[in-house]
FIVO-820729 format. One record per atom (N, C-alpha, C, CB): residue number from 1; residue in three letters; atom name; y, x, z. Coordinates in Angstrom, 3 decimals, padded with zeros to 6 digits. Glycine has a CB too. Layout:
  num  residuo  atomo        py        px        pz
  NUM      ala     CA         Y         X         Z
...
// end
This chain:
  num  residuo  atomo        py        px        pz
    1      unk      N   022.442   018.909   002.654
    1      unk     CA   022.108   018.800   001.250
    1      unk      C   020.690   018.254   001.137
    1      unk     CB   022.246   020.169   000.531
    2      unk      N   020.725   017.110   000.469
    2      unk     CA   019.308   016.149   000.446
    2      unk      C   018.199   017.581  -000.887
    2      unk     CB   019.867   013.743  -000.649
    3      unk      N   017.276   017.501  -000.123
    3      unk     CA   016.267   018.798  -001.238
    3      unk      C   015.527   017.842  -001.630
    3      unk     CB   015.178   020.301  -000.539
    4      unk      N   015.047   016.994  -001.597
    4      unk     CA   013.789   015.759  -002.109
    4      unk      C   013.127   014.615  -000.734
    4      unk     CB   012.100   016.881  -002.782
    5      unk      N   011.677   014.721  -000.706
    5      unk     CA   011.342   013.530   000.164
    5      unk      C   010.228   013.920   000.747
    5      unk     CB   011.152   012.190  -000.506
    6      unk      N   009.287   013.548   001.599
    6      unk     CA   008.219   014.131   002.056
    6      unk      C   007.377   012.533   002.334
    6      unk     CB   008.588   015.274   003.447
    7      unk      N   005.850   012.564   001.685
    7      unk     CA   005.124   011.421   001.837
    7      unk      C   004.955   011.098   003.569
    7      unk     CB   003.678   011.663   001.010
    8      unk      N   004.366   009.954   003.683
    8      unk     CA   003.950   009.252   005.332
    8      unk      C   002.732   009.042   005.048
    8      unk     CB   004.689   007.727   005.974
    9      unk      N   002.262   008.832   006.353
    9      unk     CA   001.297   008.576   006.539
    9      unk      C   000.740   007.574   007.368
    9      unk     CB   001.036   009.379   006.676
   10      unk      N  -000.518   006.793   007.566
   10      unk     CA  -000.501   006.217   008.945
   10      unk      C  -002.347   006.484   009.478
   10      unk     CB   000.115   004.258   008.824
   11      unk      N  -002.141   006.676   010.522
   11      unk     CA  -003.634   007.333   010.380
   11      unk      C  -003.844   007.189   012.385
   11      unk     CB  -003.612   009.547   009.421
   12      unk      N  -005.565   007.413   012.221
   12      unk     CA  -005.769   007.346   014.010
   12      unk      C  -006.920   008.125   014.096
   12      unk     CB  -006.079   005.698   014.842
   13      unk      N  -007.327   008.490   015.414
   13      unk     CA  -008.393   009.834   015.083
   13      unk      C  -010.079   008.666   014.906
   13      unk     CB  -008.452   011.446   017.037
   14      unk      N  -010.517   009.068   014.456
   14      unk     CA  -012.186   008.273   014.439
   14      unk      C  -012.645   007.598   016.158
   14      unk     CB  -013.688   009.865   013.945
   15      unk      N  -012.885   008.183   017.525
   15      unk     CA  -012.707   007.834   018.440
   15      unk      C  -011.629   007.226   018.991
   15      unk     CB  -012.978   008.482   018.818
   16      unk      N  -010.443   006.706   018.383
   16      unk     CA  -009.491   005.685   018.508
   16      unk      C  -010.301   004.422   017.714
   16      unk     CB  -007.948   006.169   017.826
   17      unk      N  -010.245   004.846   016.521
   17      unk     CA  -010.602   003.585   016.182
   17      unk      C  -012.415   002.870   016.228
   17      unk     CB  -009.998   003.622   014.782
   18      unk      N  -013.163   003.561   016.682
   18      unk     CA  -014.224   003.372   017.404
   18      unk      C  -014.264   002.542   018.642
   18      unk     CB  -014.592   004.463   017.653
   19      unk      N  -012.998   002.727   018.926
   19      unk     CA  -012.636   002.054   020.842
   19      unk      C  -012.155   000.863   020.292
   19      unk     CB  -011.145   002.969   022.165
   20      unk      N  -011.183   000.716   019.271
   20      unk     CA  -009.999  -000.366   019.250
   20      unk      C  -010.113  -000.954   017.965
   20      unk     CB  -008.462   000.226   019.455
   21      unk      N  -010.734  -000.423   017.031
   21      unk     CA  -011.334  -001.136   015.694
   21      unk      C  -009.835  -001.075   014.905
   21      unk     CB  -012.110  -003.018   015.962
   22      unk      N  -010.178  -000.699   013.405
   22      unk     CA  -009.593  -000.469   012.574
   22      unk      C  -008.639  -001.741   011.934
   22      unk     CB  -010.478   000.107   011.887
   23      unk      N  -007.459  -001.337   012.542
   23      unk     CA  -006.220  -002.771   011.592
   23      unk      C  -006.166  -002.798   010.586
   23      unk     CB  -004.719  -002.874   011.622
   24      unk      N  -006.175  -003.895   009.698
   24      unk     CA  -006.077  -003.960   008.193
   24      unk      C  -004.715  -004.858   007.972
   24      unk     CB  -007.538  -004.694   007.458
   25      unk      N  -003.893  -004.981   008.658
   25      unk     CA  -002.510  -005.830   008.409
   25      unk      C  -001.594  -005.412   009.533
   25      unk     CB  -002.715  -007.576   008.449
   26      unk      N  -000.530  -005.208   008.800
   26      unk     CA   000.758  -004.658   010.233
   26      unk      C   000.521  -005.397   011.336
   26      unk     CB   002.589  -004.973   009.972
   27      unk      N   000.581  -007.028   011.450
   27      unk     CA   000.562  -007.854   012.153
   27      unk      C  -000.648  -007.499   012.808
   27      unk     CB   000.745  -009.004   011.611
   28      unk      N  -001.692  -007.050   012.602
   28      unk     CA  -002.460  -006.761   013.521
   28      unk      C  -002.593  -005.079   014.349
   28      unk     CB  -003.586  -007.208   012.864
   29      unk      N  -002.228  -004.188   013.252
   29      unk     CA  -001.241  -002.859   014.148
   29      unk      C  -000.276  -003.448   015.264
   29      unk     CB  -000.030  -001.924   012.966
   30      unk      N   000.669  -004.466   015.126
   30      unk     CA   001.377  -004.496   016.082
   30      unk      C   000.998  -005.369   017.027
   30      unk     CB   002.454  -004.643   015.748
   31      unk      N  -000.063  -006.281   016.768
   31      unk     CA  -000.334  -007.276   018.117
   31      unk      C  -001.853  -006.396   018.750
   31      unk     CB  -000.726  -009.410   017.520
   32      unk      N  -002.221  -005.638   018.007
   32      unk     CA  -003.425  -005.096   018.961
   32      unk      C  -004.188  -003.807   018.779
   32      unk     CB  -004.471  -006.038   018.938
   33      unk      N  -003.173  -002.846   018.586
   33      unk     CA  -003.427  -001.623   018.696
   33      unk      C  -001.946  -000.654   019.777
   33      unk     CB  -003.664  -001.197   016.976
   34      unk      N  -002.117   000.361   019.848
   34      unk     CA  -001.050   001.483   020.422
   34      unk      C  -000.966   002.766   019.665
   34      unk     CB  -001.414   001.927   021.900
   35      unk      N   000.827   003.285   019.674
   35      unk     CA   000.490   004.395   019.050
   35      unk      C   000.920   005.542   019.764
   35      unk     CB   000.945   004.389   017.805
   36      unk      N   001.021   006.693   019.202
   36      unk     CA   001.727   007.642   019.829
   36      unk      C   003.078   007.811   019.070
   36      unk     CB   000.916   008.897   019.918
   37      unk      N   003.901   007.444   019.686
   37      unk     CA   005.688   007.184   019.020
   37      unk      C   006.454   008.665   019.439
   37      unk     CB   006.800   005.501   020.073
   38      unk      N   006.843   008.985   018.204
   38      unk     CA   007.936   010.318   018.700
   38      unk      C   009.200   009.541   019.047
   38      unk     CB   008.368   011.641   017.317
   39      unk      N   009.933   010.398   019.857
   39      unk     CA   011.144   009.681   020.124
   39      unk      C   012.288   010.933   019.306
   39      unk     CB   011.361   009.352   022.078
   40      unk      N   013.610   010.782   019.375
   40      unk     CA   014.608   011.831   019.736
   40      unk      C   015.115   012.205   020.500
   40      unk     CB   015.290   011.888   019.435
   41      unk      N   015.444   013.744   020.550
   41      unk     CA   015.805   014.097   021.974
   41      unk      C   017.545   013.648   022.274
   41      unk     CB   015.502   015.921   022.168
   42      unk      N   018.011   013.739   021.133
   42      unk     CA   018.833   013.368   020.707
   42      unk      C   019.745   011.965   021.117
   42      unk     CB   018.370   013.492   019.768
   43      unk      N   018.659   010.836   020.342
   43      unk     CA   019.364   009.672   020.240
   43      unk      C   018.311   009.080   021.710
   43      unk     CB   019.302   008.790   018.429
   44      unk      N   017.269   009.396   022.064
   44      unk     CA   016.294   008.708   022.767
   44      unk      C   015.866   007.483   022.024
   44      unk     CB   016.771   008.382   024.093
   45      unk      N   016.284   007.294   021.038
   45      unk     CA   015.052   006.369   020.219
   45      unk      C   013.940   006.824   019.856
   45      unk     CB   015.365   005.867   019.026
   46      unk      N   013.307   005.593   019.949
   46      unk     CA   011.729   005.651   019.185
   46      unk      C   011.966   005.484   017.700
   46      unk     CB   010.580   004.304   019.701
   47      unk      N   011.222   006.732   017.001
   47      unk     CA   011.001   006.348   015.492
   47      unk      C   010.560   005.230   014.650
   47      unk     CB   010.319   007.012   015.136
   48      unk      N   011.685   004.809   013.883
   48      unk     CA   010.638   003.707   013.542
   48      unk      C   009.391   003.752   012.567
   48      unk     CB   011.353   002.710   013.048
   49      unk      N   008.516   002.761   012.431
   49      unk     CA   007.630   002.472   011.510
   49      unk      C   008.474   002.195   010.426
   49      unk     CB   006.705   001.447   011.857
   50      unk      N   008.028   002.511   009.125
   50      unk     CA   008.027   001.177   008.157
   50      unk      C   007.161   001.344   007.242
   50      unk     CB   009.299   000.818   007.428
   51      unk      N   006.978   000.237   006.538
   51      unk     CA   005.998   000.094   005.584
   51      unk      C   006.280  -000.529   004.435
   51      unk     CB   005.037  -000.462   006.042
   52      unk      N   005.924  -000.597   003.226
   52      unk     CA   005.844  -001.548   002.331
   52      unk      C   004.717  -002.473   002.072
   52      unk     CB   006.069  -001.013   001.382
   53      unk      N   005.684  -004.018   002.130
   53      unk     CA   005.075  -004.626   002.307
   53      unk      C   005.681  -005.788   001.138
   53      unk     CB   004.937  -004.695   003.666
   54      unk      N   004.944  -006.520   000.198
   54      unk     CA   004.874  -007.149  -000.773
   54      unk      C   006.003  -006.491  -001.709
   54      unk     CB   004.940  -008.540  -000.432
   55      unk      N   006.765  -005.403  -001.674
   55      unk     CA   007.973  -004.664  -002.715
   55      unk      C   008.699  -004.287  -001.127
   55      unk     CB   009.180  -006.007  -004.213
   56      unk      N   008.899  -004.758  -000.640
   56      unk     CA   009.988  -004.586   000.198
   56      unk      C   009.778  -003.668   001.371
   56      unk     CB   010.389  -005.833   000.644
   57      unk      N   010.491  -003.058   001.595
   57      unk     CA   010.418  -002.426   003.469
   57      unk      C   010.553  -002.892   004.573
   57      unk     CB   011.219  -001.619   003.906
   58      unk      N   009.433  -003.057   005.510
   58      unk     CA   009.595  -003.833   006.909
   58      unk      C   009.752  -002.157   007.622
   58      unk     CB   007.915  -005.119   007.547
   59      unk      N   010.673  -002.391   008.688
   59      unk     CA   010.278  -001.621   009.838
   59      unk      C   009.890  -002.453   010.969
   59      unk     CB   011.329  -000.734   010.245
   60      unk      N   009.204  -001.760   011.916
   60      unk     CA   008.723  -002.471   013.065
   60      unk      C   008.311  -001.527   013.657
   60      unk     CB   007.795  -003.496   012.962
   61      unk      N   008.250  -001.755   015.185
   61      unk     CA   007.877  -001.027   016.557
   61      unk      C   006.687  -001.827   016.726
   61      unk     CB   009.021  -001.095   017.923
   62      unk      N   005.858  -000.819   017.213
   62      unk     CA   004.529  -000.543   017.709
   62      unk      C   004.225  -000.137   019.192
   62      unk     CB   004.060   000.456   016.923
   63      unk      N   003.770  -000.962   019.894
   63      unk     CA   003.599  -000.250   021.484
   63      unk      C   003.147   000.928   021.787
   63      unk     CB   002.780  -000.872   022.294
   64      unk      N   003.508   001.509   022.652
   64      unk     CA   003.037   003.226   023.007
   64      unk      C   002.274   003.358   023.642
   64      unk     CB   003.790   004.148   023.592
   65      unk      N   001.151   004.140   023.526
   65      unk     CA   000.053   004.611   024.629
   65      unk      C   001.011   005.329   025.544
   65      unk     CB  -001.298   005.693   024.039
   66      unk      N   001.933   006.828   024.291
   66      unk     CA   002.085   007.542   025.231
   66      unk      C   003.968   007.764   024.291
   66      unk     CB   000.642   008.941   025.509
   67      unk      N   004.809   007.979   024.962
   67      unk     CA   005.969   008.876   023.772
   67      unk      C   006.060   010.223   023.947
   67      unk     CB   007.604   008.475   023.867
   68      unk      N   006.384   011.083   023.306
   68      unk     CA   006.456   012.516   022.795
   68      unk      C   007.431   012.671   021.897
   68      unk     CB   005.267   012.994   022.182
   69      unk      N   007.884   014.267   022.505
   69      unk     CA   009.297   014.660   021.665
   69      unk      C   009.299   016.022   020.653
   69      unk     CB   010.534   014.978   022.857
   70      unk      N   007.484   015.708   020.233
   70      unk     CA   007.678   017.613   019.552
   70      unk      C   006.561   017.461   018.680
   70      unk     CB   007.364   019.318   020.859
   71      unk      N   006.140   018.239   017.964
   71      unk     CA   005.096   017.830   016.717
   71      unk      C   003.928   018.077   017.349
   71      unk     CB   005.163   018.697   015.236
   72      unk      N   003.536   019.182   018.080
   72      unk     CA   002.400   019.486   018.661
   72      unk      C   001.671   018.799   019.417
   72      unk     CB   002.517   020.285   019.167
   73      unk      N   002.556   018.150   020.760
   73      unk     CA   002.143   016.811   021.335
   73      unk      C   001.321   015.549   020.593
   73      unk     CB   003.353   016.280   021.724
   74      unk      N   002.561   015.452   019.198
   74      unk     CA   002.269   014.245   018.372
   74      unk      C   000.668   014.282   018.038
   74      unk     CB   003.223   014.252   016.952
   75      unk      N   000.384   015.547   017.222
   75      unk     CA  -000.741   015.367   017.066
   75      unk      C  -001.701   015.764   017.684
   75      unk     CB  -000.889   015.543   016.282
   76      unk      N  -001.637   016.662   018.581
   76      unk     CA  -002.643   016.753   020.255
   76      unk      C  -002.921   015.082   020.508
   76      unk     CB  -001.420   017.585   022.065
   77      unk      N  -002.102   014.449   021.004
   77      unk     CA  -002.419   013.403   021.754
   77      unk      C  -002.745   012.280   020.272
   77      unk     CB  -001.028   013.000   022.989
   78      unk      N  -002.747   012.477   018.930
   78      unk     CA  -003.671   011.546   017.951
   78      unk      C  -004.995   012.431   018.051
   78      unk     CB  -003.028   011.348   016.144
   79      unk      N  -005.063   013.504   017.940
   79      unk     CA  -006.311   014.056   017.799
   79      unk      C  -007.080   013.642   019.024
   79      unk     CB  -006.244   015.548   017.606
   80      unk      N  -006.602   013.705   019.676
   80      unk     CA  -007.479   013.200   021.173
   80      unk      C  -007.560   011.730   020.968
   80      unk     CB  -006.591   013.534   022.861
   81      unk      N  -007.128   010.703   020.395
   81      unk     CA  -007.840   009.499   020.390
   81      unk      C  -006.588   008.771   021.127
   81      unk     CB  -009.440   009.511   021.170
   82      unk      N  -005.323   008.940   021.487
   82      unk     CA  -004.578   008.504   022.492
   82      unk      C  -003.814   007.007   021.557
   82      unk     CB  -003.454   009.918   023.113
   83      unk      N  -003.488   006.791   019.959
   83      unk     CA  -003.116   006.376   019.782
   83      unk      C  -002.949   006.649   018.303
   83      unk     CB  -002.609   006.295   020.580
   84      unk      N  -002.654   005.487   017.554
   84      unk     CA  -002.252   005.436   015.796
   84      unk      C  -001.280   006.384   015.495
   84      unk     CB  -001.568   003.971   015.212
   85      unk      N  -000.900   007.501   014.721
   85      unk     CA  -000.129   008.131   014.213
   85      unk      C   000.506   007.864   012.532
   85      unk     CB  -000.731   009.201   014.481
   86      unk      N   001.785   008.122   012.920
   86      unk     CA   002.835   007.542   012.207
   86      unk      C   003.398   008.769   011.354
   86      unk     CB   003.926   006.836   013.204
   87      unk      N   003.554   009.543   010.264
   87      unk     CA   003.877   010.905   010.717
   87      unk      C   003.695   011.462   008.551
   87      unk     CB   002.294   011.736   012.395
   88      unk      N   004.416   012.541   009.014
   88      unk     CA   004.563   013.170   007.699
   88      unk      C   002.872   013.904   007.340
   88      unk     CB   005.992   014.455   007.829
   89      unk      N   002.838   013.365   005.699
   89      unk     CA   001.411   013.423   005.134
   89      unk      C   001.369   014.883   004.719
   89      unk     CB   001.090   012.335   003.825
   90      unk      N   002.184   015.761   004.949
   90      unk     CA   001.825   017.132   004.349
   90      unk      C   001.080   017.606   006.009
   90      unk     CB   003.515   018.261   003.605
   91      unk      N   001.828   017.284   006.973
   91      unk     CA   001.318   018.019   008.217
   91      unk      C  -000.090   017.609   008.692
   91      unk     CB   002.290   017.778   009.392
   92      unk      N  -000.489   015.962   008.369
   92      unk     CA  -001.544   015.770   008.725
   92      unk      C  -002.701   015.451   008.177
   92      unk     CB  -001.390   015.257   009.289
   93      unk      N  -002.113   015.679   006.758
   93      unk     CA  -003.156   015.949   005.373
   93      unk      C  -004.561   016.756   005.802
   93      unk     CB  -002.269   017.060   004.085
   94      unk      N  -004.171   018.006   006.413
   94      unk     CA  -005.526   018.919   006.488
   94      unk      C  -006.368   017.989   007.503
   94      unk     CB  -005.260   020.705   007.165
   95      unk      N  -006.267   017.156   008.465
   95      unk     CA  -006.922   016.735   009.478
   95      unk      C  -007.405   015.671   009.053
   95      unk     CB  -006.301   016.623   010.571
   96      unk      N  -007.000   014.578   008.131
   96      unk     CA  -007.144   013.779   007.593
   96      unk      C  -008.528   014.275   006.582
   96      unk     CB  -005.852   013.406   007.150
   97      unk      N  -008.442   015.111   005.955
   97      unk     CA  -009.529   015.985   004.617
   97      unk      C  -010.620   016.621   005.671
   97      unk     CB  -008.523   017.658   003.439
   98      unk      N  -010.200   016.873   007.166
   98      unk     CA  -011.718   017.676   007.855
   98      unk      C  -012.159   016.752   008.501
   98      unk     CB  -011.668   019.024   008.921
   99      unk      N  -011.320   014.846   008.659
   99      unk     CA  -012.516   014.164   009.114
   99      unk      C  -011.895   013.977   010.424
   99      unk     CB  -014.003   014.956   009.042
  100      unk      N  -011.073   014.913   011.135
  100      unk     CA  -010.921   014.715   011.956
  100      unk      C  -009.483   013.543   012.849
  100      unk     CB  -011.154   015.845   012.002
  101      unk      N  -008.983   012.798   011.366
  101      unk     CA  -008.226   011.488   011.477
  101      unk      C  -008.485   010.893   010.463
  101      unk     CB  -006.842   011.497   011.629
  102      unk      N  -008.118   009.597   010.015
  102      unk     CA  -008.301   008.833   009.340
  102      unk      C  -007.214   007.579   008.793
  102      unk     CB  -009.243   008.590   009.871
  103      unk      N  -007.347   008.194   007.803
  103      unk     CA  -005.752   007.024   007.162
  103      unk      C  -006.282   005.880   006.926
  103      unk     CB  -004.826   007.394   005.500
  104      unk      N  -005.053   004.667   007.491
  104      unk     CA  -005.338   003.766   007.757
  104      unk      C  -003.866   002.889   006.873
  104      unk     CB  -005.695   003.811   009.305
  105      unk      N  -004.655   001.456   006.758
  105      unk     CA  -003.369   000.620   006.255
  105      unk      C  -002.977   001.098   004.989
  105      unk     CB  -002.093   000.720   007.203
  106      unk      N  -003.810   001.267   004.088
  106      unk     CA  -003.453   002.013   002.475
  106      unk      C  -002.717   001.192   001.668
  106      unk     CB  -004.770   002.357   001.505
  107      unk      N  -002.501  -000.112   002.207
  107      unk     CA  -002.429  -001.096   000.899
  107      unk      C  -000.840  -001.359   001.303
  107      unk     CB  -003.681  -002.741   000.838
  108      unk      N  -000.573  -000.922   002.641
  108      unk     CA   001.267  -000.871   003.386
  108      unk      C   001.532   000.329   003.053
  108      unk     CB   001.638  -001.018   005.267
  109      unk      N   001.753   001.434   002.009
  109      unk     CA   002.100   002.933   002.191
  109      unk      C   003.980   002.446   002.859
  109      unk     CB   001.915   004.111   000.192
  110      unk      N   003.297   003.668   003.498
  110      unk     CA   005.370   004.074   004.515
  110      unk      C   006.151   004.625   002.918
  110      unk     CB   005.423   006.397   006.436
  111      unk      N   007.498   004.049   002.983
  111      unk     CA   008.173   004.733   002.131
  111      unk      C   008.947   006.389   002.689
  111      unk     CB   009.181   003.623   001.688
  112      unk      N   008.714   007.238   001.436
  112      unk     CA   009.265   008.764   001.947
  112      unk      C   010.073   008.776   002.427
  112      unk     CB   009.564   009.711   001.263
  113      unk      N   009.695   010.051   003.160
  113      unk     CA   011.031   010.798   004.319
  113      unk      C   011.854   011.504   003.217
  113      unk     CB   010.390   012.254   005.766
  114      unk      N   013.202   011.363   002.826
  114      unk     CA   014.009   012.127   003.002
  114      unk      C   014.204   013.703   003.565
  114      unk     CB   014.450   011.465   003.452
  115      unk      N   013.917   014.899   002.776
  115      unk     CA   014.001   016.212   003.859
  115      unk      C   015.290   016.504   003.181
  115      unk     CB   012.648   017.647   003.867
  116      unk      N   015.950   017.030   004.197
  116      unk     CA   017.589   017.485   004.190
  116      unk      C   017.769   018.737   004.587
  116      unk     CB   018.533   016.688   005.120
  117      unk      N   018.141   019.575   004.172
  117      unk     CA   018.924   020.843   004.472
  117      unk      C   020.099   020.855   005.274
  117      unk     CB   019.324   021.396   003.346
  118      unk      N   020.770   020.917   006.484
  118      unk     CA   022.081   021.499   006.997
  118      unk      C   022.210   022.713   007.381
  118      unk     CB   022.522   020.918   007.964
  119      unk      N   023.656   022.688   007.225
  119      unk     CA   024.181   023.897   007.147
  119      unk      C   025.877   024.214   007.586
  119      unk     CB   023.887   024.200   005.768
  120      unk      N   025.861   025.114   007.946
  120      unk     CA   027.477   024.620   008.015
  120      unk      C   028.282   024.998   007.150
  120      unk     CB   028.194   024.982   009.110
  121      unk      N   029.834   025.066   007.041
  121      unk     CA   030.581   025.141   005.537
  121      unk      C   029.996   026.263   005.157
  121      unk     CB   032.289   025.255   005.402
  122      unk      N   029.726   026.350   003.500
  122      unk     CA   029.485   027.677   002.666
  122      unk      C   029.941   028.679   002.670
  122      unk     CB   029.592   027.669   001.698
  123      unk      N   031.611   028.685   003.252
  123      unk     CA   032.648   029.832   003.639
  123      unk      C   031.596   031.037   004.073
  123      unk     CB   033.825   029.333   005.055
  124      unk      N   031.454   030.357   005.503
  124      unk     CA   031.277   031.617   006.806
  124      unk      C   029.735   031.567   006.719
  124      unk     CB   031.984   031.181   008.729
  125      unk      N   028.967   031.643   005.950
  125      unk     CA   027.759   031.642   005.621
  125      unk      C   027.411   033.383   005.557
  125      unk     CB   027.595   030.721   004.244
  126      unk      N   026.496   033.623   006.457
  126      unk     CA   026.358   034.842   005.520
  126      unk      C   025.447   035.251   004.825
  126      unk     CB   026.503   035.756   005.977
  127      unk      N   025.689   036.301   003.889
  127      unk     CA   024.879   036.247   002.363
  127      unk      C   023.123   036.118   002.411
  127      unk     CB   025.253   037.869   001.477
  128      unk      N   022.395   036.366   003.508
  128      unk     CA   021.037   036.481   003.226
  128      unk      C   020.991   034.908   003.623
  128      unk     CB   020.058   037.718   004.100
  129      unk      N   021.795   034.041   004.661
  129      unk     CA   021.778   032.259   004.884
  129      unk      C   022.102   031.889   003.060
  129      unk     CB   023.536   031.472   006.338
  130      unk      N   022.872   032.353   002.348
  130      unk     CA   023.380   031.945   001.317
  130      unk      C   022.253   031.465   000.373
  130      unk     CB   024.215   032.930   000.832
  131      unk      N   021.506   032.976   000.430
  131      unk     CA   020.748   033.468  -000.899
  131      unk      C   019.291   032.326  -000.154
  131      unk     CB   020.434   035.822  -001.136
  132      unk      N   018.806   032.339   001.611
  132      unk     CA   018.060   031.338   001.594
  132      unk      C   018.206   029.904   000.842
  132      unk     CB   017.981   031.215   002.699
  133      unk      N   019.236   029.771   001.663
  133      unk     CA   019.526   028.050   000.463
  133      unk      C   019.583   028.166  -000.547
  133      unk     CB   020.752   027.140   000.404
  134      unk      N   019.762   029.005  -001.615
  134      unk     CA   019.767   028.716  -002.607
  134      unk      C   018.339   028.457  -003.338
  134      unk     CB   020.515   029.519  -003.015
  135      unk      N   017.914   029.717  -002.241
  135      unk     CA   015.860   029.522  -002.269
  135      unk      C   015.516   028.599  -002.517
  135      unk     CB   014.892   029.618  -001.085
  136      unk      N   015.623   027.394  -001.430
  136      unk     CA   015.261   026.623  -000.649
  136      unk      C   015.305   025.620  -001.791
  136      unk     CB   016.001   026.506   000.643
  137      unk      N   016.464   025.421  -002.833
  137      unk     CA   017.055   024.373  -003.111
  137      unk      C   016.138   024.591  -004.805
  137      unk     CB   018.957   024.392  -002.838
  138      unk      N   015.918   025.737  -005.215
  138      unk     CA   015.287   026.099  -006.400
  138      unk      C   013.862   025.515  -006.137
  138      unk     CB   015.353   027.701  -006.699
  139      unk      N   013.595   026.205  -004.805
  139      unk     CA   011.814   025.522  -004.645
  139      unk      C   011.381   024.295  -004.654
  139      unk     CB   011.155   025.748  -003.448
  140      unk      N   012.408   023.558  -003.903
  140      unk     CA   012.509   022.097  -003.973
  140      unk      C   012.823   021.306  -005.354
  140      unk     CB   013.540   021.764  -003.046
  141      unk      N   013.603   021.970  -006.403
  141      unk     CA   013.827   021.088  -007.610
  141      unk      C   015.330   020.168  -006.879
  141      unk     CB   012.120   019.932  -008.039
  142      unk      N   014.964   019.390  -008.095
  142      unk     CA   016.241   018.397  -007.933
  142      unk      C   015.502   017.435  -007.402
  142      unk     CB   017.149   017.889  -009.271
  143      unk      N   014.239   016.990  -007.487
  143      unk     CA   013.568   015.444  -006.993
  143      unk      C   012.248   016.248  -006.565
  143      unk     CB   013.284   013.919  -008.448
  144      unk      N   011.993   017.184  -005.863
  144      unk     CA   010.890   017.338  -005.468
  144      unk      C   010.331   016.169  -004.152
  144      unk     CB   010.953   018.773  -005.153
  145      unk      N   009.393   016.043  -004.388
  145      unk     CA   008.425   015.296  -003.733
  145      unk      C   007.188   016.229  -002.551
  145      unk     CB   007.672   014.561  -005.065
  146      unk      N   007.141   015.920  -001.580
  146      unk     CA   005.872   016.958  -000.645
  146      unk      C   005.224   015.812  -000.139
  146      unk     CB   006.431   018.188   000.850
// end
């Protein structure tokens, strides 16, 4: 069950971009910088980028310093300087506000993530899973935005 969307971000820690100098055009994110790419454990793909760019959505791959399969990594290894981060703006909002990353590429914003709820059939649910989702789905609204 789709609950709303969650903003992006694109951002690199201050000692990244001190080393490798700050991109101001995808085309130059992708010909001369690295990022740190989550993959799935799942599919073993790399996540993609995308951006908006003149109305429209480009996706595009970005070379890897390093890949990683878990949130903690993700931003361990941006905070350390390892590479551009790609990544949901609620999680890396606070780091972004103490200075300690820096959003980059403002004028390409990523279009929202999609956050989804699963679950399995409503049947065999039981009542305190029930009464969560229903939580879940009130807090969120019909078009909530994070």
């Amino acid at each position: 069950r789709r609950l709303g969307t969650a903003a992006m971000v694109t951002c690199a820690a201050p000692s990244y971009l001190a080393k490798h100098g700050t991109p101001h055009s995808i085309d130059e994110l992708m010909k001369s910088h690295r990022a740190v790419n989550f993959f799935s454990n799942h599919s073993l793909q790399i996540m993609e980028w995308k951006f908006t760019v003149d109305g429209s959505i480009a996706s595009i791959k970005i070379p890897s310093s390093i890949l990683v399969d878990n949130s903690e990594a993700f931003l361990s290894c941006g905070l350390a300087g390892l590479g551009v981060l790609h990544g949901l703006r609620p999680s890396l909002a606070p780091f972004i506000a103490s200075g300690e990353l820096t959003e980059i590429l403002t004028d390409f914003p990523p279009p929202p993530k999609p956050v989804s709820l699963l679950y399995p059939d409503r049947r065999y649910l039981a009542p305190k899973v029930r009464v969560f989702i229903d939580w879940l789905c009130e807090v969120f609204g019909p078009d909530a935005h994070l």
